[in-house]
N, C-alpha and C positions, 0 to 999 in steps of 0.2 A: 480488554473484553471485546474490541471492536476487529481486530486486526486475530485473536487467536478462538472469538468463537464466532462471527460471522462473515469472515473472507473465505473466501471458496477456494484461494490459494493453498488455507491450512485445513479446512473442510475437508476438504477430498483427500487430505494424506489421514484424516483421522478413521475414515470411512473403512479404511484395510486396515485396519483393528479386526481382532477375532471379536470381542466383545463390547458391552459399554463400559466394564471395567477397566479393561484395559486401554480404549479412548480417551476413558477420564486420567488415569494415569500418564499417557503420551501429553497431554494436555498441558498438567499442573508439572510434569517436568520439563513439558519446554520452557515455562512461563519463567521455570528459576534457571532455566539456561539459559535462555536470552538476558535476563538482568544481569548472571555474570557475564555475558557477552558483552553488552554496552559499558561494565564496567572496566572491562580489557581493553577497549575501543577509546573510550576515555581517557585511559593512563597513559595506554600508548603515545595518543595524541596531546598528553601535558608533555610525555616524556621529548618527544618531536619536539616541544616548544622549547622545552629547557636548552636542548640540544644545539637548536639555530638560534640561538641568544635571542629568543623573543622577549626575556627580562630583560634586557639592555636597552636603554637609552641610544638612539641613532644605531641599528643593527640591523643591516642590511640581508635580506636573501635573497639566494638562488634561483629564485621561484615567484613567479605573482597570481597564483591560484592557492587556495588549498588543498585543490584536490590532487596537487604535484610536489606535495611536500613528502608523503611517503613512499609513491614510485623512486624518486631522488632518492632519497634516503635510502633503498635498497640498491639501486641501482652503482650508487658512490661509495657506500660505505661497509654494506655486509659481502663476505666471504663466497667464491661461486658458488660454492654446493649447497648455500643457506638461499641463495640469490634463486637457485632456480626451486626448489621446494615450495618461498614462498610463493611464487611465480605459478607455479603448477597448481599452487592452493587457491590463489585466488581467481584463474582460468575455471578451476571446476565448481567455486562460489560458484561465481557469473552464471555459468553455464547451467548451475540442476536449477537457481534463481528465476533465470529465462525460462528455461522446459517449464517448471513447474507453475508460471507463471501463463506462458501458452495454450500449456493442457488446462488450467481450470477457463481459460476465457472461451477457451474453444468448444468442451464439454458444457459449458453455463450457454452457451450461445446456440449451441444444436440441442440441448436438453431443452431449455426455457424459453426461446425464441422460433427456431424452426420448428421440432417438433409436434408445439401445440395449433399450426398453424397449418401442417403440410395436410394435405388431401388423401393421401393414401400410410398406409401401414410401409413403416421402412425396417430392412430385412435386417440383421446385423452387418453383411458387409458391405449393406450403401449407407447405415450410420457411421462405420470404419473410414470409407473413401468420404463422407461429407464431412468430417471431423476434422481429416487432413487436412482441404480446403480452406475449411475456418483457422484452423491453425496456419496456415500459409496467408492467411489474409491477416490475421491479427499479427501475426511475426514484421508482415509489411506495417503496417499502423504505429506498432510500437517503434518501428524503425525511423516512421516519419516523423513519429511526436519526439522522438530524443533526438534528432536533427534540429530542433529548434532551440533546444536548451544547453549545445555545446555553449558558445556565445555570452551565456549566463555567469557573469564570477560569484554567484550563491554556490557552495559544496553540493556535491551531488545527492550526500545522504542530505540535509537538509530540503532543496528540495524533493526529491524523495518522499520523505514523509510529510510534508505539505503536503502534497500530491494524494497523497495516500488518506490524509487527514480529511478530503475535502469530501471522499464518498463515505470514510466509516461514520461520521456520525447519522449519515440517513440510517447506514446499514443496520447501527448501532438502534438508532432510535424503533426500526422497522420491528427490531427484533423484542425490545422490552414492549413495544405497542400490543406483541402478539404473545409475551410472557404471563405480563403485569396487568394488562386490560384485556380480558377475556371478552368484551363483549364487541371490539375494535373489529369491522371487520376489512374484509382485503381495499374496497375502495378509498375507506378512510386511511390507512396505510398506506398508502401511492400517495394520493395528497401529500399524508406528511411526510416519504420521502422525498416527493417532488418540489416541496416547496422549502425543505432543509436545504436538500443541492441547493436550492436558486437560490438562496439566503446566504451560505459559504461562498459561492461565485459572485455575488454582489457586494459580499465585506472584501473581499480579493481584489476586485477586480476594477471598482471606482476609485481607490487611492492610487491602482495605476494609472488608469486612464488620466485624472487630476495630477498626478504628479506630488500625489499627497503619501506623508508616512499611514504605513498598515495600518489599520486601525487595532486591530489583536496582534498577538503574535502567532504562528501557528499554531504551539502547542496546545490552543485553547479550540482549536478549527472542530474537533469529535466531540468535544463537550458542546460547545453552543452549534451544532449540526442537530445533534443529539437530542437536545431540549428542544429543539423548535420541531423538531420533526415529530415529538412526543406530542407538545403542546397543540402543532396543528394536529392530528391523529385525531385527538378527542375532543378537538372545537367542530370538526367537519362531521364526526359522529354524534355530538348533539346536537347539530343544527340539522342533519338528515334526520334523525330520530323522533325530533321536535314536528316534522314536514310529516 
Protein backbone atom coordinates (compact mmCIF):
# COMPACT_ATOMS: atom_id res chain seq x y z
CA UNK A 1 0.00 0.00 0.00
CA UNK A 2 2.79 2.44 0.95
CA UNK A 3 5.28 1.88 -1.81
CA UNK A 4 2.52 1.33 -4.95
CA UNK A 5 -0.02 3.92 -3.75
CA UNK A 6 1.77 6.69 -2.18
CA UNK A 7 5.47 6.87 -3.56
CA UNK A 8 5.60 9.44 -6.27
CA UNK A 9 8.04 7.05 -7.85
CA UNK A 10 4.86 4.78 -8.88
CA UNK A 11 2.45 7.88 -8.87
CA UNK A 12 3.68 9.67 -11.54
CA UNK A 13 3.89 6.61 -13.98
CA UNK A 14 0.06 6.00 -13.02
CA UNK A 15 -0.76 9.58 -13.92
CA UNK A 16 -0.24 8.58 -17.99
CA UNK A 17 -3.12 6.40 -17.63
CA UNK A 18 -5.88 7.46 -20.17
CA UNK A 19 -8.23 6.92 -17.46
CA UNK A 20 -8.85 5.87 -13.58
CA UNK A 21 -9.73 2.64 -14.93
CA UNK A 22 -7.07 1.92 -16.44
CA UNK A 23 -4.78 3.32 -13.37
CA UNK A 24 -6.49 1.04 -11.26
CA UNK A 25 -5.74 -1.76 -13.58
CA UNK A 26 -1.81 -0.65 -14.00
CA UNK A 27 -2.02 -0.80 -10.23
CA UNK A 28 -3.47 -4.24 -9.23
CA UNK A 29 -1.29 -5.74 -12.10
CA UNK A 30 1.69 -4.51 -10.87
CA UNK A 31 1.09 -5.57 -7.34
CA UNK A 32 0.65 -9.45 -8.69
CA UNK A 33 3.97 -8.81 -10.70
CA UNK A 34 5.90 -7.70 -8.36
CA UNK A 35 4.92 -10.94 -5.91
CA UNK A 36 5.84 -13.10 -8.75
CA UNK A 37 8.86 -11.01 -8.91
CA UNK A 38 10.16 -11.53 -5.41
CA UNK A 39 9.25 -15.01 -5.85
CA UNK A 40 11.86 -15.51 -8.92
CA UNK A 41 14.36 -13.36 -6.67
CA UNK A 42 13.90 -15.80 -4.12
CA UNK A 43 14.33 -19.10 -5.89
CA UNK A 44 17.02 -17.83 -7.57
CA UNK A 45 18.85 -17.00 -4.57
CA UNK A 46 17.97 -20.67 -2.67
CA UNK A 47 18.94 -21.91 -6.07
CA UNK A 48 22.60 -19.76 -5.66
CA UNK A 49 22.73 -21.35 -2.20
CA UNK A 50 22.32 -24.91 -3.20
CA UNK A 51 24.70 -24.29 -5.88
CA UNK A 52 27.81 -22.93 -3.62
CA UNK A 53 27.26 -25.67 -1.13
CA UNK A 54 25.78 -23.33 1.42
CA UNK A 55 24.16 -26.95 2.98
CA UNK A 56 27.45 -28.22 3.63
CA UNK A 57 29.19 -28.19 6.76
CA UNK A 58 32.67 -26.23 6.40
CA UNK A 59 31.90 -24.92 2.64
CA UNK A 60 33.99 -22.40 1.74
CA UNK A 61 33.16 -19.40 -0.93
CA UNK A 62 34.48 -17.37 -3.54
CA UNK A 63 32.99 -14.43 -2.25
CA UNK A 64 32.46 -12.48 1.08
CA UNK A 65 29.42 -10.20 0.26
CA UNK A 66 26.23 -11.23 -0.93
CA UNK A 67 25.82 -8.91 -3.08
CA UNK A 68 28.70 -10.85 -5.30
CA UNK A 69 27.36 -14.09 -5.15
CA UNK A 70 25.36 -13.53 -8.42
CA UNK A 71 27.73 -11.23 -10.54
CA UNK A 72 30.22 -14.55 -9.93
CA UNK A 73 27.83 -16.67 -10.77
CA UNK A 74 27.25 -15.09 -14.28
CA UNK A 75 30.42 -14.00 -14.73
CA UNK A 76 32.03 -17.96 -14.13
CA UNK A 77 29.47 -20.07 -15.03
CA UNK A 78 26.91 -18.98 -17.76
CA UNK A 79 27.57 -19.02 -21.47
CA UNK A 80 28.68 -15.59 -23.38
CA UNK A 81 25.61 -14.87 -25.23
CA UNK A 82 23.49 -15.62 -21.88
CA UNK A 83 26.37 -13.50 -19.88
CA UNK A 84 25.80 -10.50 -21.81
CA UNK A 85 21.77 -10.37 -22.04
CA UNK A 86 21.80 -10.68 -18.49
CA UNK A 87 24.09 -7.94 -18.35
CA UNK A 88 22.33 -5.67 -20.59
CA UNK A 89 19.04 -6.53 -18.42
CA UNK A 90 20.30 -5.55 -15.47
CA UNK A 91 22.29 -2.08 -16.85
CA UNK A 92 18.62 -1.06 -18.05
CA UNK A 93 17.02 -2.12 -14.47
CA UNK A 94 19.60 0.18 -12.88
CA UNK A 95 19.11 2.74 -15.27
CA UNK A 96 14.94 3.44 -16.04
CA UNK A 97 15.20 2.63 -11.62
CA UNK A 98 17.58 5.73 -11.49
CA UNK A 99 15.52 7.97 -14.13
CA UNK A 100 12.45 7.14 -12.61
CA UNK A 101 13.63 7.64 -9.54
CA UNK A 102 15.22 11.27 -10.30
CA UNK A 103 12.21 12.52 -12.19
CA UNK A 104 9.75 12.01 -9.29
CA UNK A 105 12.34 13.79 -6.78
CA UNK A 106 12.96 16.37 -9.03
CA UNK A 107 9.24 17.02 -10.30
CA UNK A 108 8.05 16.62 -6.09
CA UNK A 109 10.74 19.22 -5.45
CA UNK A 110 9.92 21.94 -8.07
CA UNK A 111 6.11 21.02 -7.86
CA UNK A 112 5.85 21.15 -3.83
CA UNK A 113 8.68 22.97 -2.79
CA UNK A 114 9.65 25.79 -5.14
CA UNK A 115 6.72 26.38 -6.77
CA UNK A 116 4.55 27.33 -3.75
CA UNK A 117 7.07 29.64 -2.71
CA UNK A 118 8.55 31.43 -5.83
CA UNK A 119 7.42 35.24 -6.36
CA UNK A 120 6.63 35.21 -9.86
CA UNK A 121 4.50 32.95 -12.28
CA UNK A 122 7.11 30.48 -14.05
CA UNK A 123 6.70 29.93 -17.90
CA UNK A 124 7.02 26.26 -19.01
CA UNK A 125 10.50 26.47 -20.17
CA UNK A 126 12.00 27.98 -16.94
CA UNK A 127 9.90 24.99 -15.15
CA UNK A 128 11.95 22.61 -17.97
CA UNK A 129 15.44 24.34 -17.28
CA UNK A 130 14.62 24.44 -13.21
CA UNK A 131 13.77 20.72 -13.35
CA UNK A 132 16.93 19.73 -14.93
CA UNK A 133 18.81 21.58 -12.19
CA UNK A 134 16.88 19.57 -9.50
CA UNK A 135 17.40 16.60 -11.23
CA UNK A 136 21.37 17.27 -11.49
CA UNK A 137 21.33 18.06 -7.92
CA UNK A 138 19.49 15.16 -6.55
CA UNK A 139 21.48 12.68 -9.14
CA UNK A 140 24.61 14.30 -6.92
CA UNK A 141 22.87 13.55 -3.39
CA UNK A 142 21.84 10.22 -4.38
CA UNK A 143 25.42 9.70 -5.49
CA UNK A 144 26.77 10.80 -2.06
CA UNK A 145 24.32 8.89 0.06
CA UNK A 146 25.36 5.48 -1.74
CA UNK A 147 29.01 6.38 -1.27
CA UNK A 148 28.61 5.70 2.32
CA UNK A 149 26.94 2.33 2.08
CA UNK A 150 29.43 0.58 -0.20
CA UNK A 151 31.48 -0.34 3.02
CA UNK A 152 28.28 -1.86 4.52
CA UNK A 153 28.25 -6.05 4.20
CA UNK A 154 24.20 -5.78 4.75
CA UNK A 155 22.80 -6.84 0.80
CA UNK A 156 21.87 -4.00 -1.03
CA UNK A 157 18.08 -4.88 -1.54
CA UNK A 158 17.92 -5.28 2.14
CA UNK A 159 19.13 -2.16 2.93
CA UNK A 160 17.22 -0.74 0.20
CA UNK A 161 14.05 -1.37 1.60
CA UNK A 162 15.06 -0.31 5.19
CA UNK A 163 15.66 2.70 3.63
CA UNK A 164 12.58 2.85 1.89
CA UNK A 165 10.67 1.42 5.04
CA UNK A 166 11.69 4.40 7.00
CA UNK A 167 9.68 7.23 5.01
CA UNK A 168 6.60 4.98 3.86
CA UNK A 169 4.98 4.61 6.98
CA UNK A 170 4.69 8.51 7.42
CA UNK A 171 3.65 8.40 3.86
CA UNK A 172 1.52 5.61 4.55
CA UNK A 173 0.12 7.02 7.69
CA UNK A 174 -0.29 10.64 5.95
CA UNK A 175 -2.39 9.15 3.45
CA UNK A 176 -5.12 6.97 5.58
CA UNK A 177 -5.05 10.26 8.07
CA UNK A 178 -6.68 12.03 4.96
CA UNK A 179 -8.70 8.64 3.79
CA UNK A 180 -10.10 7.52 7.07
CA UNK A 181 -10.36 10.85 9.16
CA UNK A 182 -12.09 13.25 7.34
CA UNK A 183 -12.02 15.84 9.72
CA UNK A 184 -7.74 15.61 10.19
CA UNK A 185 -6.62 18.51 8.80
CA UNK A 186 -3.05 19.42 6.77
CA UNK A 187 -1.36 20.71 10.31
CA UNK A 188 -2.29 17.68 12.27
CA UNK A 189 -0.87 15.53 9.38
CA UNK A 190 2.65 17.10 9.34
CA UNK A 191 2.84 16.45 12.96
CA UNK A 192 2.15 13.04 12.51
CA UNK A 193 4.23 12.70 9.61
CA UNK A 194 6.94 14.46 11.36
CA UNK A 195 6.91 12.71 14.34
CA UNK A 196 6.60 9.09 12.74
CA UNK A 197 9.98 9.85 10.64
CA UNK A 198 11.46 10.90 14.13
CA UNK A 199 10.11 7.75 15.73
CA UNK A 200 11.67 5.15 12.85
CA UNK A 201 15.11 7.31 13.11
CA UNK A 202 15.14 6.90 16.77
CA UNK A 203 14.24 2.91 16.84
CA UNK A 204 17.24 2.93 14.00
CA UNK A 205 19.33 4.68 15.04
CA UNK A 206 19.96 4.36 19.19
CA UNK A 207 20.87 0.59 18.90
CA UNK A 208 23.58 1.85 16.53
CA UNK A 209 24.83 4.40 18.44
CA UNK A 210 24.87 1.80 21.73
CA UNK A 211 26.23 -0.86 19.96
CA UNK A 212 22.82 -2.57 20.76
CA UNK A 213 20.88 -5.22 18.59
CA UNK A 214 17.76 -3.42 16.38
CA UNK A 215 15.27 -3.28 18.33
CA UNK A 216 12.60 -4.50 15.22
CA UNK A 217 13.47 -5.84 12.31
CA UNK A 218 12.81 -3.80 9.29
CA UNK A 219 10.17 -5.41 7.92
CA UNK A 220 7.94 -4.08 10.69
CA UNK A 221 9.72 -0.06 10.01
CA UNK A 222 5.84 1.00 7.70
CA UNK A 223 3.74 -0.56 9.93
CA UNK A 224 4.97 1.00 13.28
CA UNK A 225 5.77 4.42 11.01
CA UNK A 226 2.37 4.01 10.12
CA UNK A 227 0.49 3.80 13.52
CA UNK A 228 2.22 6.42 15.26
CA UNK A 229 1.86 8.75 12.45
CA UNK A 230 -1.91 7.85 12.52
CA UNK A 231 -1.99 7.90 16.19
CA UNK A 232 -0.26 11.30 16.58
CA UNK A 233 -2.52 12.88 13.60
CA UNK A 234 -5.56 12.57 15.84
CA UNK A 235 -4.05 13.31 19.38
CA UNK A 236 -2.63 16.83 17.90
CA UNK A 237 -6.26 17.27 16.18
CA UNK A 238 -8.12 16.86 19.48
CA UNK A 239 -6.01 18.75 21.50
CA UNK A 240 -6.20 21.73 18.85
CA UNK A 241 -9.82 21.17 18.64
CA UNK A 242 -10.19 21.01 22.45
CA UNK A 243 -8.12 24.88 22.41
Amino acid sequence: MASHGTDQLIVQRLLTTRSLRDGQKALIASGVIVILQFTLFMLVGLLLYVFYGGMQPGATAPFSKADEVFPYFIIHNLPIGVKGLIIAGLLAAAMSTLAGSISSLSSSALADLYKPRAKRMLTPAAELRLSRLWAVGWALVLTLVATFFIKIPQAVVEIALSIASITYGGLLGTFLLGVLFKRIDQTAAIWGFSIGILAMLLIICIPIGAQLPALVYWTWYTLIGCTVTIVVGNLVYYFRSKK
